[in-house]
MDAnalysis code that builds the backbone (N, CA, C; Angstrom):
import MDAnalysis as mda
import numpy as np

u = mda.Universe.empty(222, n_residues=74, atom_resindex=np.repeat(np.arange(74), 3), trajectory=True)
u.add_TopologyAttr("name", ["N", "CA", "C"] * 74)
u.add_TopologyAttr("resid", np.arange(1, 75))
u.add_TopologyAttr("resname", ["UNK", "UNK", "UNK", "UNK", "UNK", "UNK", "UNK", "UNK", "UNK", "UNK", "UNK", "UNK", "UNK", "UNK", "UNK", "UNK", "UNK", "UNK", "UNK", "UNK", "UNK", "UNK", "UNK", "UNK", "UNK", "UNK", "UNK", "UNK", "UNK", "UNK", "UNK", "UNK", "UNK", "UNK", "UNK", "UNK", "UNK", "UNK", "UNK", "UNK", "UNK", "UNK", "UNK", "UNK", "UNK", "UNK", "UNK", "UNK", "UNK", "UNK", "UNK", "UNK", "UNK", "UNK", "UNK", "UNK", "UNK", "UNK", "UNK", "UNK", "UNK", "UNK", "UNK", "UNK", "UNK", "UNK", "UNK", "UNK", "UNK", "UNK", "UNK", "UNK", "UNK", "UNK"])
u.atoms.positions = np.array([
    [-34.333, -18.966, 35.904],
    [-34.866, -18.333, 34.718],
    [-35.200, -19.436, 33.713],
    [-36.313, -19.382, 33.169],
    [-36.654, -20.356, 32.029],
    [-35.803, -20.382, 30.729],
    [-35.738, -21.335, 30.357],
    [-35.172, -21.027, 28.709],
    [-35.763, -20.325, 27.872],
    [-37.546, -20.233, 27.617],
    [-38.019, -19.037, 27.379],
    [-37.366, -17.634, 27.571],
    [-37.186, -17.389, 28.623],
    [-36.817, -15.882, 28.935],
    [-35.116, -16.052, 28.842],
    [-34.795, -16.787, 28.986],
    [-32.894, -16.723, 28.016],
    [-33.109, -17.124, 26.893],
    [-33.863, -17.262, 26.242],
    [-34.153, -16.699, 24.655],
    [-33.867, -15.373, 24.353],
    [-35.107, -15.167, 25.244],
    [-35.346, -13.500, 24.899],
    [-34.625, -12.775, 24.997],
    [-33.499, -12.626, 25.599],
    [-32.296, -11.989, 26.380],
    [-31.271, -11.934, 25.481],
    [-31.111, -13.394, 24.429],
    [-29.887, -13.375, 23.513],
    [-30.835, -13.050, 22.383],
    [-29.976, -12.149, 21.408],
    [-30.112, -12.062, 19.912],
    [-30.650, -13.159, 19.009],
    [-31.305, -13.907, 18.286],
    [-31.277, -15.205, 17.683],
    [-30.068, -15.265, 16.394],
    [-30.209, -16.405, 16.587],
    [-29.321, -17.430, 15.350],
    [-29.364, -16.314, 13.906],
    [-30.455, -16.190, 13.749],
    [-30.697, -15.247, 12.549],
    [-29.433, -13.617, 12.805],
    [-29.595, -13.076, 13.756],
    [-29.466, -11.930, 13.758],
    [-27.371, -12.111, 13.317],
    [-26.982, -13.551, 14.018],
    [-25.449, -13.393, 14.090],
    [-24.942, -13.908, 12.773],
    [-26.008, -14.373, 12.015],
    [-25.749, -14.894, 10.614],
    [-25.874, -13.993, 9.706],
    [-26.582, -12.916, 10.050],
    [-26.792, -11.353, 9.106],
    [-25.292, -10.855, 9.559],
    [-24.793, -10.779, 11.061],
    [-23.872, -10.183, 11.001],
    [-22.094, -10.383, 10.240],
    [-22.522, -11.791, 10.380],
    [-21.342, -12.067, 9.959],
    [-21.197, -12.147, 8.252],
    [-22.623, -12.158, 7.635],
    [-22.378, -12.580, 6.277],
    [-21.683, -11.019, 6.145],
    [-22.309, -10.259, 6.590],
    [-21.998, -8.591, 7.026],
    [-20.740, -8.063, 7.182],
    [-20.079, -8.707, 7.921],
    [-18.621, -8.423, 8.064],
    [-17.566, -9.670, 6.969],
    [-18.348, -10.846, 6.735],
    [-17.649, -11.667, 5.312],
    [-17.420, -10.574, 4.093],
    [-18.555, -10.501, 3.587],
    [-18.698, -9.340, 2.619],
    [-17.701, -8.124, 2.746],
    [-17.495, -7.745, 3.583],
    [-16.911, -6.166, 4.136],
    [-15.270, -6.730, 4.097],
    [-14.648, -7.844, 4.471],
    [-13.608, -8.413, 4.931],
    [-13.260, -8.643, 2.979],
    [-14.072, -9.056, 2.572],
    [-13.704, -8.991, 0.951],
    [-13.684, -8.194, 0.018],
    [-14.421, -7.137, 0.537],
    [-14.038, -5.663, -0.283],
    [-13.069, -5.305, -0.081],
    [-12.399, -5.157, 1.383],
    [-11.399, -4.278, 1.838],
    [-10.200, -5.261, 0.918],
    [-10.416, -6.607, 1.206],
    [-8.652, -7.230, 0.650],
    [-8.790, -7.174, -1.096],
    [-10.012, -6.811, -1.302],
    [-9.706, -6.454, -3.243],
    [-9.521, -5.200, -3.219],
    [-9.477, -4.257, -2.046],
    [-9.157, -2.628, -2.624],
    [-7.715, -2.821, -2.190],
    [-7.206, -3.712, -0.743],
    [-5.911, -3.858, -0.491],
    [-4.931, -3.929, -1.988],
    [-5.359, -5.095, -2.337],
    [-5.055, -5.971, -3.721],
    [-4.553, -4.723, -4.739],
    [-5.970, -3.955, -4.850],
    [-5.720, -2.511, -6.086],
    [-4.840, -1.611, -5.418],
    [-4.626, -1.368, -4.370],
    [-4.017, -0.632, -4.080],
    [-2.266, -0.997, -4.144],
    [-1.830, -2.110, -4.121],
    [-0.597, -2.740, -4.152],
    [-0.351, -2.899, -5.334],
    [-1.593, -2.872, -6.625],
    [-0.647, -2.727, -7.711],
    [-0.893, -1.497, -8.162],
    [-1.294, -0.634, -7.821],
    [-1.125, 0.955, -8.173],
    [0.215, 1.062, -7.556],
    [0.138, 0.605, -6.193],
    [1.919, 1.222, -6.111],
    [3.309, 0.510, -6.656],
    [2.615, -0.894, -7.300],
    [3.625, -1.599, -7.750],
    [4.088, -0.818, -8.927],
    [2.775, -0.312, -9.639],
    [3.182, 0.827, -10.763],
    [3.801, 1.987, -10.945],
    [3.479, 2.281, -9.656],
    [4.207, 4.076, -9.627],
    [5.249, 3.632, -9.181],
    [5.929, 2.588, -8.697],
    [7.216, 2.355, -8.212],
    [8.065, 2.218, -9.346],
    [7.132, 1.672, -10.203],
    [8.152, 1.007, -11.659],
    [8.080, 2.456, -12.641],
    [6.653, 3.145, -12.649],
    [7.318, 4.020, -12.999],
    [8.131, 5.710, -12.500],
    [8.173, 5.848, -11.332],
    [9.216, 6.087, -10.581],
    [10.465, 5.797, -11.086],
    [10.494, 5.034, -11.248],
    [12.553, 4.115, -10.968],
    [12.368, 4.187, -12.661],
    [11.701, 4.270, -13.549],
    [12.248, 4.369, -14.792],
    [12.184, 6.117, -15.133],
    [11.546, 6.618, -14.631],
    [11.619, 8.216, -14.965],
    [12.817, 8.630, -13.926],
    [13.180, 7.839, -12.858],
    [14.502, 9.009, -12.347],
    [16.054, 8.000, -13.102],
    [15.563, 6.688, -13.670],
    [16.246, 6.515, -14.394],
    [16.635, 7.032, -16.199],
    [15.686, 7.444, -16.336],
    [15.623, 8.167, -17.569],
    [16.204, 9.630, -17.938],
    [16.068, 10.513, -16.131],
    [17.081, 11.362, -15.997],
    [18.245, 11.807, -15.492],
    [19.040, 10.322, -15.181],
    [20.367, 9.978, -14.581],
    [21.227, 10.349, -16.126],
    [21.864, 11.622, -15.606],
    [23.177, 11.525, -16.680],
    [24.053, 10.647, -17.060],
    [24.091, 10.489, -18.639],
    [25.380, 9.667, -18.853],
    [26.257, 10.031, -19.136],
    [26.739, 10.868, -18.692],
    [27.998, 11.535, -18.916],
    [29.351, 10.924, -17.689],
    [30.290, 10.446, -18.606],
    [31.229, 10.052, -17.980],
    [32.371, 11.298, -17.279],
    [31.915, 11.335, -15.752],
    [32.303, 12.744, -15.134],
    [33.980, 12.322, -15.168],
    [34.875, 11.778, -15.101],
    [36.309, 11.222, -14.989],
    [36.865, 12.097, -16.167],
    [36.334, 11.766, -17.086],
    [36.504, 12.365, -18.490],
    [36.517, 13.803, -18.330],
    [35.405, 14.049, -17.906],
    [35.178, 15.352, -18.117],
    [35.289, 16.528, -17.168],
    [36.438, 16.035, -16.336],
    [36.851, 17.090, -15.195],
    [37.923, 17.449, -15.663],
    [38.681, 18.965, -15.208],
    [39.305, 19.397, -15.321],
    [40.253, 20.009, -14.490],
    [41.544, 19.664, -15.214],
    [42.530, 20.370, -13.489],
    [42.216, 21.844, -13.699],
    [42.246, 22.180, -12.334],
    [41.676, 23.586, -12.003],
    [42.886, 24.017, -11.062],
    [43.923, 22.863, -10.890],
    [44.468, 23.554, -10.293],
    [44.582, 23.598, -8.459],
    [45.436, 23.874, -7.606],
    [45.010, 24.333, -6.515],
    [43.936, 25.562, -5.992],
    [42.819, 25.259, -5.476],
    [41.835, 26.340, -5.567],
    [42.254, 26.956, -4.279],
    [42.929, 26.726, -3.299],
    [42.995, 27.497, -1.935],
    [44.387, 28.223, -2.203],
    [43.686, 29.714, -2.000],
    [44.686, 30.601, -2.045],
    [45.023, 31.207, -1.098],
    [46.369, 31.849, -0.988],
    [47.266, 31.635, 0.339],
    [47.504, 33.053, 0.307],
])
């Protein structure tokens, strides 16, 4: 087969340089939405853990129990 006609057969130089700028581009969107997406959850984590900290009682339960007594009745 000539090199002519295994030209023709492969894609050219051009076509794998579209593809890849193609998938460069695409490979850098995805790791800046990765990026946004890790600090949205860095946020809801923080605020998570301060809203179930905000409704953790402080009430000192030691204190505030009471003998009741033996409850099993015979």
């Amino acid at each position: 087969m000539s090199p002519e006609a295994l030209d023709a057969c492969f894609p050219s130089a051009r076509y794998f340089q579209v593809h890849f700028e193609y998938l460069h581009e695409t490979i850098s969107e995805l790791k800046q939405q990765v990026t946004q997406a890790n600090q949205q959850i860095a946020e809801l984590q923080q605020q998570l853990q301060a809203h179930s900290l905000g409704e953790m009682p402080t009430v000192n339960y030691a204190a505030d129990t009471k003998s009741t007594g033996n409850l099993r009745q015979s």
